[in-house]
N, CA and C of each residue as an Amber inpcrd file, in Angstrom:
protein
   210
  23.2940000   6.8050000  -1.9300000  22.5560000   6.8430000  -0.6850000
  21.0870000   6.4640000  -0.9130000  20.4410000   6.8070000  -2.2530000
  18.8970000   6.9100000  -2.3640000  19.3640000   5.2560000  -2.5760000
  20.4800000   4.2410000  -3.1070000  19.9240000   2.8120000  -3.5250000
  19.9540000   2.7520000  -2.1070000  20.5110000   2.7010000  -1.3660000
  20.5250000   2.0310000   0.2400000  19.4590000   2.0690000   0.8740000
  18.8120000   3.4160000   0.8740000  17.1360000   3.2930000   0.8270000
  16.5310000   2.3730000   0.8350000  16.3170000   2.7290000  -0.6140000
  15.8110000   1.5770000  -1.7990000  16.0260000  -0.0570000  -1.3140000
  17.2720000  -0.0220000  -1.0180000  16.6750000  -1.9490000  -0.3440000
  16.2710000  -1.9780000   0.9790000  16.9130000  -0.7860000   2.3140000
  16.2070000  -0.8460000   3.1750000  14.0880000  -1.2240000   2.8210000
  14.1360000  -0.2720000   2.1360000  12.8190000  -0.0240000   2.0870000
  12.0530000  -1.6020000   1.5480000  12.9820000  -2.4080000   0.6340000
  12.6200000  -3.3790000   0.0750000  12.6840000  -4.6080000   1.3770000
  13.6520000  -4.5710000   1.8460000  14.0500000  -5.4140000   2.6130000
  12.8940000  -5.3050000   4.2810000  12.5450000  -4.0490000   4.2410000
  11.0740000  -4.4050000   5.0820000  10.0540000  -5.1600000   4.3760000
   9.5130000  -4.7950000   3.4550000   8.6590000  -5.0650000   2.7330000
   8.6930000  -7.0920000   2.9940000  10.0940000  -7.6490000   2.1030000
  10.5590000  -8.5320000   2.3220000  10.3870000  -9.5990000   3.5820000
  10.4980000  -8.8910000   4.6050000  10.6880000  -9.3150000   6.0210000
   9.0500000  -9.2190000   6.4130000   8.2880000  -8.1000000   6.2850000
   6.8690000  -7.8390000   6.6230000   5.9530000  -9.1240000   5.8580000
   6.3210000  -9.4490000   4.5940000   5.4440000 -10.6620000   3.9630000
   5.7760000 -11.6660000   4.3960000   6.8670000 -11.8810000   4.4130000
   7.6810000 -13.3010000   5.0250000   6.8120000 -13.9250000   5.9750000
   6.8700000 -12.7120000   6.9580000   6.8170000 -13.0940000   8.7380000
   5.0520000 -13.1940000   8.5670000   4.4530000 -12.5900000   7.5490000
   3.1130000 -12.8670000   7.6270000   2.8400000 -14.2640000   7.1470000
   3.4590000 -14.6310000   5.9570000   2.8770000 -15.9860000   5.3200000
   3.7760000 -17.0550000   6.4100000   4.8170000 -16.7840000   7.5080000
   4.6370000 -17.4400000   8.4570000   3.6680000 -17.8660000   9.5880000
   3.3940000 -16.9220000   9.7130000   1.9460000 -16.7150000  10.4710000
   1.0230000 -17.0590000  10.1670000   0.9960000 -17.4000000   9.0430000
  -0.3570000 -17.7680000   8.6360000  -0.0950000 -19.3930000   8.5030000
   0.5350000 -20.0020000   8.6740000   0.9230000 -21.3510000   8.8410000
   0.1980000 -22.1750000   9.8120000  -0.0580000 -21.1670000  10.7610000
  -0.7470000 -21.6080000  12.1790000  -2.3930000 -22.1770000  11.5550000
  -2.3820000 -21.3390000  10.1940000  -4.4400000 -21.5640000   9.7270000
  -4.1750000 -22.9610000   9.9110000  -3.2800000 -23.9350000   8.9650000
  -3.3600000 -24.8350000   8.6510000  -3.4820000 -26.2700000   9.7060000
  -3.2760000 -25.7900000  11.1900000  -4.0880000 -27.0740000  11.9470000
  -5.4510000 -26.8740000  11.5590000  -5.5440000 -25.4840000  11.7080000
  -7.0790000 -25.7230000  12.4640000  -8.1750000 -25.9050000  11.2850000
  -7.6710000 -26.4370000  10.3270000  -8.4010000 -27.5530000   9.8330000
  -8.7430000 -27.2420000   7.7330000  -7.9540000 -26.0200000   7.5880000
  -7.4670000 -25.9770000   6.2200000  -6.3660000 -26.4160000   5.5090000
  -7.1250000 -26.7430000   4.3280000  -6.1490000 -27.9550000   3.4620000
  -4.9860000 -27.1600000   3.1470000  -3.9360000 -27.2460000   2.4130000
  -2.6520000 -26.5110000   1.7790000  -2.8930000 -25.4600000   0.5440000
  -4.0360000 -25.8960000   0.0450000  -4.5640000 -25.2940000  -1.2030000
  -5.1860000 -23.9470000  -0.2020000  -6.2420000 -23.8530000   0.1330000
  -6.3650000 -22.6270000   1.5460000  -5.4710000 -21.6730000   1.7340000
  -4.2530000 -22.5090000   2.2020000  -3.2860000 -22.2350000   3.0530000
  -2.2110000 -21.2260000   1.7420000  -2.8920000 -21.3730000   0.2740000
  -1.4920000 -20.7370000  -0.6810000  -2.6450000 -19.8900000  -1.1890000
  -4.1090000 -20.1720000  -0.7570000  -4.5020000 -18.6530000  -1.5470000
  -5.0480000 -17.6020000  -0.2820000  -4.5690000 -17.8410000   0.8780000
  -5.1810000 -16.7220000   2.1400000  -3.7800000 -15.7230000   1.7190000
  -2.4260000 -15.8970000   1.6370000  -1.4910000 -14.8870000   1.3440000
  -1.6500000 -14.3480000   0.4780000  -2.1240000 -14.9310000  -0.8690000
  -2.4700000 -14.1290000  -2.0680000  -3.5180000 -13.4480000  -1.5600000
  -4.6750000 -13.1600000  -1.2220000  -5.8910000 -12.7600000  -0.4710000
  -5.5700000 -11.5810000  -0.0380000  -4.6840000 -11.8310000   1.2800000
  -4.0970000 -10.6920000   2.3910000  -3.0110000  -9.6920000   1.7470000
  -2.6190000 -10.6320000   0.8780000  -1.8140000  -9.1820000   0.2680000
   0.1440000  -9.2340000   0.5340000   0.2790000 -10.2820000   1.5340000
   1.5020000 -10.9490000   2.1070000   2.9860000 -11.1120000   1.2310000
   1.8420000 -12.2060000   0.3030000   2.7100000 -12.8110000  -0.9210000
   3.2190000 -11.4920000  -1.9080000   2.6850000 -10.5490000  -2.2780000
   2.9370000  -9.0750000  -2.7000000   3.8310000  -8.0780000  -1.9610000
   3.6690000  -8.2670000  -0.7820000   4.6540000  -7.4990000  -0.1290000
   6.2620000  -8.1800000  -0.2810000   5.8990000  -9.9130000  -0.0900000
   7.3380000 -10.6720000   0.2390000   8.0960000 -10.6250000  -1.2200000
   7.3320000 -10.9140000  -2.4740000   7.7760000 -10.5210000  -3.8830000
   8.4120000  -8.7630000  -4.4470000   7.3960000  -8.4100000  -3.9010000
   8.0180000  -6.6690000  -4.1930000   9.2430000  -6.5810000  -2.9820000
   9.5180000  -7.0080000  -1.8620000  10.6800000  -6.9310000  -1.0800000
  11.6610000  -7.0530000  -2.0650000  11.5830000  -8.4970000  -2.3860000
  12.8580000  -9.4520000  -2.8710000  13.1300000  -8.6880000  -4.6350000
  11.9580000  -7.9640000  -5.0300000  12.3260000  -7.8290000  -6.3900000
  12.9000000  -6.0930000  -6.1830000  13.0270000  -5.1680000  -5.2730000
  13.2300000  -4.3810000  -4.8480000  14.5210000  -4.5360000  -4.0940000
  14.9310000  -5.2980000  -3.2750000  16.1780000  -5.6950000  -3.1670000
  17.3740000  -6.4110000  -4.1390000  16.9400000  -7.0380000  -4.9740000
  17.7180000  -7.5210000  -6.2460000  18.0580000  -5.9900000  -6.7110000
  16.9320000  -5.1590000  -7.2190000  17.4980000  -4.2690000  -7.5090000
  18.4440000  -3.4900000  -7.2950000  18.3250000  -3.2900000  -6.2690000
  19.0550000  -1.8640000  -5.3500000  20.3700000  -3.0750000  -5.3220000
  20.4370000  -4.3660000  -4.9430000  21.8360000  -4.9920000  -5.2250000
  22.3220000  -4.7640000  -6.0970000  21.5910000  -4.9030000  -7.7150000
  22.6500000  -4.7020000  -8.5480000  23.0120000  -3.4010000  -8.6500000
  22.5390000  -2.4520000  -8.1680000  23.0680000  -1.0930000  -8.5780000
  23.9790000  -0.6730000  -7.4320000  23.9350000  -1.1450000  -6.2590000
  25.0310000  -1.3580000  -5.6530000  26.3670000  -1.4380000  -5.3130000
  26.2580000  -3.0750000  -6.5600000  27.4990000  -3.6360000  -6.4580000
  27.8040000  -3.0160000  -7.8320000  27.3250000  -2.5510000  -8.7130000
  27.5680000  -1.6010000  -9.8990000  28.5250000  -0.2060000  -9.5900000
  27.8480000   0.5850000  -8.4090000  28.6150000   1.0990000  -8.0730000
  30.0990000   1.2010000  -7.3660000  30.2880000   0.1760000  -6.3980000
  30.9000000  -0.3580000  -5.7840000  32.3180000  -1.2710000  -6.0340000
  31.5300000  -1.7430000  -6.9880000  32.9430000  -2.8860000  -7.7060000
  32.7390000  -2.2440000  -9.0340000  34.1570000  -1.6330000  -9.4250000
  34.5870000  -1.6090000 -10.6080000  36.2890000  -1.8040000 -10.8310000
Protein backbone atom coordinates (compact mmCIF):
# COMPACT_ATOMS: atom_id res chain seq x y z
CA UNK A 1 0.00 0.00 0.00
CA UNK A 2 2.91 2.53 1.15
CA UNK A 3 4.52 1.66 -2.83
CA UNK A 4 1.14 2.85 -4.32
CA UNK A 5 1.65 5.96 -2.45
CA UNK A 6 4.91 6.24 -3.38
CA UNK A 7 4.13 6.57 -7.20
CA UNK A 8 0.92 8.36 -6.60
CA UNK A 9 3.02 10.80 -4.88
CA UNK A 10 5.69 10.56 -7.74
CA UNK A 11 3.37 10.65 -10.42
CA UNK A 12 2.11 14.24 -9.19
CA UNK A 13 5.30 15.47 -8.91
CA UNK A 14 5.75 14.06 -12.60
CA UNK A 15 2.61 15.65 -13.98
CA UNK A 16 3.22 19.11 -11.80
CA UNK A 17 6.82 19.61 -13.77
CA UNK A 18 5.63 18.43 -16.98
CA UNK A 19 2.63 20.78 -17.19
CA UNK A 20 5.02 23.57 -15.96
CA UNK A 21 7.91 23.20 -18.54
CA UNK A 22 4.78 23.18 -20.83
CA UNK A 23 3.88 26.36 -19.86
CA UNK A 24 6.67 27.76 -20.07
CA UNK A 25 6.84 27.18 -23.83
CA UNK A 26 4.60 30.15 -24.24
CA UNK A 27 8.22 32.38 -22.98
CA UNK A 28 9.53 31.39 -26.19
CA UNK A 29 7.43 33.76 -28.72
CA UNK A 30 7.83 36.47 -26.84
CA UNK A 31 11.12 36.76 -27.88
CA UNK A 32 13.58 34.15 -25.98
CA UNK A 33 15.98 32.05 -27.73
CA UNK A 34 15.75 28.01 -26.85
CA UNK A 35 18.86 28.27 -24.78
CA UNK A 36 16.49 30.70 -22.25
CA UNK A 37 13.85 28.56 -22.81
CA UNK A 38 16.09 25.14 -21.16
CA UNK A 39 17.55 27.17 -18.35
CA UNK A 40 14.08 29.11 -16.94
CA UNK A 41 12.89 25.23 -15.87
CA UNK A 42 16.12 24.53 -14.37
CA UNK A 43 15.72 28.09 -12.55
CA UNK A 44 11.98 27.45 -11.42
CA UNK A 45 12.60 24.29 -10.14
CA UNK A 46 10.09 22.37 -12.87
CA UNK A 47 12.75 20.23 -14.44
CA UNK A 48 13.34 18.76 -10.61
CA UNK A 49 10.00 18.13 -9.89
CA UNK A 50 9.38 16.32 -13.60
CA UNK A 51 12.83 14.12 -12.89
CA UNK A 52 12.08 13.26 -9.19
CA UNK A 53 8.34 12.27 -10.53
CA UNK A 54 9.67 9.89 -13.15
CA UNK A 55 12.62 8.62 -10.91
CA UNK A 56 10.06 8.02 -8.04
CA UNK A 57 7.73 6.29 -10.23
CA UNK A 58 10.29 3.84 -11.83
CA UNK A 59 10.72 3.05 -8.45
CA UNK A 60 7.61 2.27 -6.84
CA UNK A 61 7.16 0.27 -10.48
CA UNK A 62 9.71 -1.94 -9.85
CA UNK A 63 8.71 -2.80 -6.47
CA UNK A 64 5.40 -3.26 -7.63
CA UNK A 65 5.69 -5.50 -10.24
CA UNK A 66 8.23 -7.32 -7.75
CA UNK A 67 5.55 -7.83 -5.68
CA UNK A 68 2.97 -8.68 -7.96
CA UNK A 69 4.48 -10.99 -10.53
CA UNK A 70 6.10 -13.89 -9.20
Amino acid sequence: MFILLFFLIGFGFAVSGGVSMIIYLNVIPAGLSFQDYMQLPQAKGALIFFMLGIITMGFSLNKLTRIFVK
